[in-house]
Every structure is written in C-alpha cells, then in structure tokens.
C-alpha positions in Angstrom: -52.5 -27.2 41.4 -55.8 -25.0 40.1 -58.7 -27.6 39.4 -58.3 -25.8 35.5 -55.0 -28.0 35.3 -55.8 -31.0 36.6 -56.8 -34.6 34.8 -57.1 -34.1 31.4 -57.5 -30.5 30.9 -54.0 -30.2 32.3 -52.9 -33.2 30.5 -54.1 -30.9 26.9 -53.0 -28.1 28.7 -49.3 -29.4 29.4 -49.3 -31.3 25.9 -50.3 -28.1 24.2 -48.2 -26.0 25.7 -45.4 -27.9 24.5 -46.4 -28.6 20.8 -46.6 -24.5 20.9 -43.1 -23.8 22.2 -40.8 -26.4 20.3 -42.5 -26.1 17.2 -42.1 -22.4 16.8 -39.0 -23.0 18.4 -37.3 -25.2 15.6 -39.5 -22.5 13.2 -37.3 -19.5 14.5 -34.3 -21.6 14.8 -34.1 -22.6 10.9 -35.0 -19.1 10.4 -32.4 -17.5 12.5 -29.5 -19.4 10.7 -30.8 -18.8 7.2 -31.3 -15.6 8.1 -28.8 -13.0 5.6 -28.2 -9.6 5.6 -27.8 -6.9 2.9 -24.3 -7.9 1.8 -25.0 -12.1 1.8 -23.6 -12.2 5.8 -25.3 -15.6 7.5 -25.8 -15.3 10.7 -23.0 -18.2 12.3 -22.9 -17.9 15.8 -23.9 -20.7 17.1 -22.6 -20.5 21.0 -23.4 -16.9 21.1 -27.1 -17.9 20.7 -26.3 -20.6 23.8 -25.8 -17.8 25.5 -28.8 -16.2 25.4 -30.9 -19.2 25.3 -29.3 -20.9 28.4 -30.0 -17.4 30.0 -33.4 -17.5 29.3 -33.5 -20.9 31.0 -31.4 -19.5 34.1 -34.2 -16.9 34.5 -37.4 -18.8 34.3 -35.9 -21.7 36.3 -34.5 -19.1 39.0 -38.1 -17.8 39.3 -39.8 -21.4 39.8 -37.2 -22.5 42.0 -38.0 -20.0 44.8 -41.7 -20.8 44.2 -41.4 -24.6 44.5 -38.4 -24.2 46.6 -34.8 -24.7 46.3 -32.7 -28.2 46.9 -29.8 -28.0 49.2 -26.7 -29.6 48.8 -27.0 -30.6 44.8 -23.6 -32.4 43.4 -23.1 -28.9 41.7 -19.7 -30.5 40.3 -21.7 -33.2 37.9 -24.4 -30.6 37.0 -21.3 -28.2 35.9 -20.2 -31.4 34.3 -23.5 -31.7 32.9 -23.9 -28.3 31.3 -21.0 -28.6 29.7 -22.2 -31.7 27.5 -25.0 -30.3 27.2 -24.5 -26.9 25.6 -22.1 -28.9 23.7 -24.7 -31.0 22.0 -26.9 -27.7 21.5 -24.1 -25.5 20.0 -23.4 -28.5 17.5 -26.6 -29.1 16.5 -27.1 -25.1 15.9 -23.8 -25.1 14.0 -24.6 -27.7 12.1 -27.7 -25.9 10.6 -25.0 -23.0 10.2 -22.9 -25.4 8.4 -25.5 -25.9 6.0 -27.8 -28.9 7.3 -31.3 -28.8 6.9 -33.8 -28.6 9.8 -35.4 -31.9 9.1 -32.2 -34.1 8.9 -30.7 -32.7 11.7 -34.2 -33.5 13.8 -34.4 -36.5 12.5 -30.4 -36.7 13.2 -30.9 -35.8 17.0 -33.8 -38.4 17.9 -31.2 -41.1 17.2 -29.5 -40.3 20.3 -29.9 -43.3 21.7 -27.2 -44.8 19.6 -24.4 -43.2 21.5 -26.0 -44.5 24.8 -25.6 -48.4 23.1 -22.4 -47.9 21.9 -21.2 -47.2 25.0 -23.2 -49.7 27.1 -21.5 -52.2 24.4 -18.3 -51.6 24.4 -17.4 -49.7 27.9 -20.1 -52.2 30.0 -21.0 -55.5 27.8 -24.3 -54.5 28.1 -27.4 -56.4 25.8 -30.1 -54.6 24.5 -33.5 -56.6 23.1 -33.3 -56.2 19.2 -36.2 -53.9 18.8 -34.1 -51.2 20.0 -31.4 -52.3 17.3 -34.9 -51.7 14.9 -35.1 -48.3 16.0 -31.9 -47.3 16.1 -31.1 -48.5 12.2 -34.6 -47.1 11.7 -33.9 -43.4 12.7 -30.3 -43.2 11.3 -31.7 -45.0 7.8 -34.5 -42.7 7.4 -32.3 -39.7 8.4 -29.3 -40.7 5.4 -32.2 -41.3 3.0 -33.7 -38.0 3.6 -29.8 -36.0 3.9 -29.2 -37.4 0.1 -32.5 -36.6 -1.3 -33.3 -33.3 0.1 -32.6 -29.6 -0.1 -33.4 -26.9 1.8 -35.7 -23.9 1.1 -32.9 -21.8 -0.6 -31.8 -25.0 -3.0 -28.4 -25.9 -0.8 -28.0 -29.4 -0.1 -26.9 -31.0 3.4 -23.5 -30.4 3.8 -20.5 -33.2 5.3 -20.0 -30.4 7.7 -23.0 -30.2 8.9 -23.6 -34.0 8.8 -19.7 -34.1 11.6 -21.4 -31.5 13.9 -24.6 -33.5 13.8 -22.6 -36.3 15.1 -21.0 -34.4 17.2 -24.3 -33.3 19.0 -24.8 -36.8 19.5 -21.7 -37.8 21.0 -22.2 -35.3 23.9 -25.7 -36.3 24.0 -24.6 -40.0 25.1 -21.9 -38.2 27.6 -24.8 -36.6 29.0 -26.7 -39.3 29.4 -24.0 -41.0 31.5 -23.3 -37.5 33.5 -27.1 -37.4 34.1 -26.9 -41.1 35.6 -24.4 -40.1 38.2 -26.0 -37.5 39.6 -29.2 -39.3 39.9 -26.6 -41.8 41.6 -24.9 -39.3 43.7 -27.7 -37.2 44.8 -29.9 -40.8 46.0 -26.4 -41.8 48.0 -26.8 -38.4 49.7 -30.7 -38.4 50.0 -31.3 -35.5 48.1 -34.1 -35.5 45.7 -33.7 -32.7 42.7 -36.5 -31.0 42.0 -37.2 -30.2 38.5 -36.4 -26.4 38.5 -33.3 -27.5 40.6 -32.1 -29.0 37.6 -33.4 -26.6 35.5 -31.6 -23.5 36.9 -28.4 -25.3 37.5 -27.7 -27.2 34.4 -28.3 -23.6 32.2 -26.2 -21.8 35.1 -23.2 -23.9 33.6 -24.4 -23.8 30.6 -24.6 -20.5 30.1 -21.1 -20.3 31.8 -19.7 -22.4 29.0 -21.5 -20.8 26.2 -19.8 -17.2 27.5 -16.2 -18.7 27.8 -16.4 -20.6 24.0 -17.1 -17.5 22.6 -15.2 -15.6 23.8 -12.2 -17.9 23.2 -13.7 -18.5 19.7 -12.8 -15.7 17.6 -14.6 -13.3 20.1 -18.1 -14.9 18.9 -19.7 -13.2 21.5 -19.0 -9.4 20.3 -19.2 -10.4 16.7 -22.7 -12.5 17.4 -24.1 -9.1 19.3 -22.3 -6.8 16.5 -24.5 -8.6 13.8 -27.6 -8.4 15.7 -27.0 -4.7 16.0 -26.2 -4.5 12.6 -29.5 -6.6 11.8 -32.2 -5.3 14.1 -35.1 -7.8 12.4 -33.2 -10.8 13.6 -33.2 -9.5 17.3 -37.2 -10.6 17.7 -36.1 -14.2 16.3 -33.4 -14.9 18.8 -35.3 -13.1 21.9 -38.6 -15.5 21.0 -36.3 -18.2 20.3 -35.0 -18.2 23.8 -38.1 -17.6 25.4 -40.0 -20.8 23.6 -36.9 -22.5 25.2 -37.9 -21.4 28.6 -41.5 -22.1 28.1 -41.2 -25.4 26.3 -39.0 -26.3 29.7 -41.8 -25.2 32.2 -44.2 -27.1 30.1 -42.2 -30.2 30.6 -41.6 -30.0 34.1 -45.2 -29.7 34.9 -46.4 -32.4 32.7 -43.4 -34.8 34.8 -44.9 -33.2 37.9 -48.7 -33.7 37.7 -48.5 -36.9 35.1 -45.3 -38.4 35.4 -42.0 -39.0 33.1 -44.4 -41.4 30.4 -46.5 -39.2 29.9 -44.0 -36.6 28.9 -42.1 -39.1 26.8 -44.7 -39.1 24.5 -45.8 -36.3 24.1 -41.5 -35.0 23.4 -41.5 -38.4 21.3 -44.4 -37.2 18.8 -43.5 -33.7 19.0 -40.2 -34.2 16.8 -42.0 -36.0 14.2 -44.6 -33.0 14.2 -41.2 -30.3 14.6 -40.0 -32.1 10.7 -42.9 -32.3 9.3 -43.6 -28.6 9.9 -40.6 -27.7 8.9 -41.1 -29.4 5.2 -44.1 -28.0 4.7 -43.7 -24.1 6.1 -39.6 -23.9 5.1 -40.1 -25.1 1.2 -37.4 -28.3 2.2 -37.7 -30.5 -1.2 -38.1 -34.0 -0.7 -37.7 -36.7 -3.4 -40.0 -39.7 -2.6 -37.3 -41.6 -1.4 -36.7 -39.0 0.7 -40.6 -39.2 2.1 -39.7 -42.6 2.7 -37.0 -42.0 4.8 -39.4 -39.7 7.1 -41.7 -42.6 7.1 -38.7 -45.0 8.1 -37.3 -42.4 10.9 -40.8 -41.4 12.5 -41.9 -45.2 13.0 -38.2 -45.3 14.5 -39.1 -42.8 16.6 -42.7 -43.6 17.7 -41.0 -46.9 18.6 -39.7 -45.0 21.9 -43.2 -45.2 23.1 -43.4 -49.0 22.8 -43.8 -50.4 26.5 -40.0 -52.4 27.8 -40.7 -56.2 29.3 -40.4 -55.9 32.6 -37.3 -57.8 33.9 -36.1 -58.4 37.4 -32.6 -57.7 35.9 -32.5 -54.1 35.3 -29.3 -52.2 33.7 -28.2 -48.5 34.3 -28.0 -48.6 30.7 -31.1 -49.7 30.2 -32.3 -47.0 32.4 -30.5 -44.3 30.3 -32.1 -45.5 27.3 -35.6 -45.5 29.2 -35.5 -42.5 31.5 -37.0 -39.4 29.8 -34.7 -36.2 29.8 -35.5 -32.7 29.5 -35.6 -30.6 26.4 -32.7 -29.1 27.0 -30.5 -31.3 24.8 -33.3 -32.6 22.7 -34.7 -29.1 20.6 
C-alpha cells in the first residue's frame, strides 16, 4: 500500500471514503423511492433496483479480485445461500421505503439487527447474553417506535404498517445471514481456505444479483416494468446509476479499512455512520420530528454507539457471541 494510505492518512482516507458513499447513498435511495412521475406513478421496484446494485458490486469486486487475487475452492453453495438472505434483507428494506416508511425509521429500524441474532441464540441454542446488549437492543427498537409514531416524511405521509412488516422482514434475513455467514467462516477454516474480501465480495452479489433477476421476473415481470419506468423517466436513471455505484465504492472502502486496520476499526466507523446517514436525512429530506420523536433518535443513536463498547474477555466464547461481535460488510447494512 502507497505511503499516501498508510497510518492515519489512510485511516481518514478509508473513514472518509465511506462517510461519502453511504451517506449519498441513503440520500439517492429516499430520493429514488419518492421519486413520481407526471401522472403521480412512484417508482416501486424494489428487486429490480437489486439488480443493478448487486451488479455494480459483481463488477467492482470482479476487478479487485484479479488484482488481489482470487480464492480457490470457496463453499460457493453457502455464499449462494448467503446472497439469497441477503438480497432479501436489501429488497425489504427498499420496499419498505416503497411501502411508505421513512428513511430515518427504517435506518434506525436496520441497526437493530442484532435482535434477530439473540432471539435465535435464545431459543434455537440457550445461549446468554450480558444485559447491556439487552440495553441496546430495547434502546434501538424504542427509539425507532418513538420516532415511527411521531414523524412524517418530507411529502407529509406518515410510516406505514406496511412498511413497518417489510422492515421486520429485512431483519429476519438479516439474523439468517448472520448464521449463513457463520458457516462458511466454519466451513472454509475446516477446509483451510481463507476468503479474501473481494472473494466475498464478488460471490455473495453474483448470487445476489442471480436472485434479484429471478424475483423479478417471477414478480409481476418487475424487471421490464422497473426498466419501462426508467425509460419513461429518464431524470431518475442518474439516481439509480449513482446509487449503485456509491454501493460499490462504499464496499471497497470497507474492505480496505478491514485490510490495512482491521474489523474494529471498520465497526466504528459503519457504527457512527448510520447515526450520521438519519440525521442527514432529517435535516436535507424535510422529515418532521416531534420532540418525542428527537428523543427517540437520542434513545436509538446511544443504542447504537453502544456497539462500540469493548466485550469482557471470557475464556468461554459463543458462536453467537461471535455473530453479535464480528463486523459484516455493508452489503446488508445500507
């Protein structure tokens, strides 16, 4: 790595680059899906947009896979697996905002994600967790149902129950993935592979992409009604293209941050970036908050800056622990 991007100039660098991509990637997200045309026509197609977005991802992560070199031998059948949850969780959450949901309750919404993780440890593997995560938890989803009842959006439309189901939704494929992600790491130790990042890059938004192009098709042919509106409505064409590409960049960020600083690092500077993503999106989208509803972004945010509170080392350590621990990639998070 150049001496430019190394020690803290890369660290800024890497953080920057980051902050950059996913904020004006929630930006042209809200945008996209209260975008209208002439005759009142929303634009609705939420796995269409998978489609080019994982795309995107396939490209960039092709290219920096044959310059950091490929990984033979990957479990390809888990990171199929994996795609598959986690388009799931990305076409839900962009539904969702379809449906109605405002941008800063369904951010809020997705940083909870490590409920689904504890429900399952709870009830599938007895598992314990200390009680501050308990804290966190009740703090995100609390501030997130205090700011869904007292807010609106730009264009005066409450949160919708709709909206609030898909929300959900993402979140329930965002615990499967979690647990799909833990058996590969599994799998690919037991054969002695290490993935590299653009490994998992490229292959998880190969399947996903694969998904995103079968759902709509099946789905009332989303895929030639989502490129018939954008034909029909040239001015949304720059949104989605620069939506997709922040998607890709925000990735490559990541990775190298994980690569020359390690996972921590990246944790928080992903952890502080969705507090940043909803307050940008209050102030620059018009959202209207009542105070309670302020206080329910106060009550979510120290939720989620508890994330970067150091565990207690124990000798005992849990996979689910480690899945509420290990960092993931922004591919299920934007």
């Amino acid at each position: 790595m150049a001496p430019a991007l190394s020690g803290n100039a890369g660290l800024v660098f890497g953080a920057a680059g980051i902050y950059a991509a996913f904020a004006y990637y929630g930006v042209l997200q809200e945008e996209v899906f209260t975008f209208e045309d002439k005759e009142g026509n929303a634009f609705t197609y939420g796995w269409f947009l998978q489609v080019i977005e994982a795309f995107a991802n396939v490209v960039v992560g092709f290219g920096g896979m044959m310059l950091t070199g490929r990984t033979a031998g990957v479990p390809l059948d888990l990171f199929a697996l994996s795609g598959f949850t986690q388009v799931s969780a990305k076409a839900c959450m962009s539904n969702s905002l379809a449906a109605g949901l405002s941008f800063p309750v369904a951010t809020l919404a997705k940083s909870a994600k490590m409920a689904p993780v504890m429900i399952g440890g709870i009830l599938i593997g007895g598992k314990k967790f200390p009680l501050r995560q308990y804290l966190q938890v009740a703090a995100i989803i609390g501030g997130t149902i205090m700011v869904s009842m007292n807010s609106k959006s730009a264009s005066g439309k409450p949160s919708t129950w709709m909206g609030v189901v898909l929300i959900c939704t993402s979140l329930a494929c965002d615990g499967l993935t979690g647990g799909v992600q833990d058996r590969l790491k599994a799998k690919s130790k037991d054969k002695g592979i290490k993935i590299k990042p653009y490994d998992m890059m490229f292959w998880s938004n190969t399947f996903m992409c694969l998904v995103a192009i079968l759902v709509s098709l099946v789905n009332n042919g989303e895929l030639f009604s989502g490129m018939a509106f954008i034909f029909d409505n040239p001015e949304i064409l720059s949104k989605v293209l620069y939506f997709a590409a922040c998607s890709a960049m925000g990735q490559s960020f990541i990775f190298f941050v994980i690569a020359e600083y390690g996972p921590l690092k990246c944790a928080t500077i992903t952890t502080t970036r969705k507090i940043f993503s909803v307050l940008l999106s209050i102030f620059v989208k018009g959202h209207v908050l009542a105070p309670i509803g302020w206080c329910g972004v106060l009550l979510g945010s120290a939720g989620i800056v508890g994330e970067l509170i150091p565990e207690e080392k124990k000798v005992d350590s849990t996979p689910a622990r480690e899945a509420l621990t290990q960092p993931r990639t922004e591919m299920s998070k934007a």
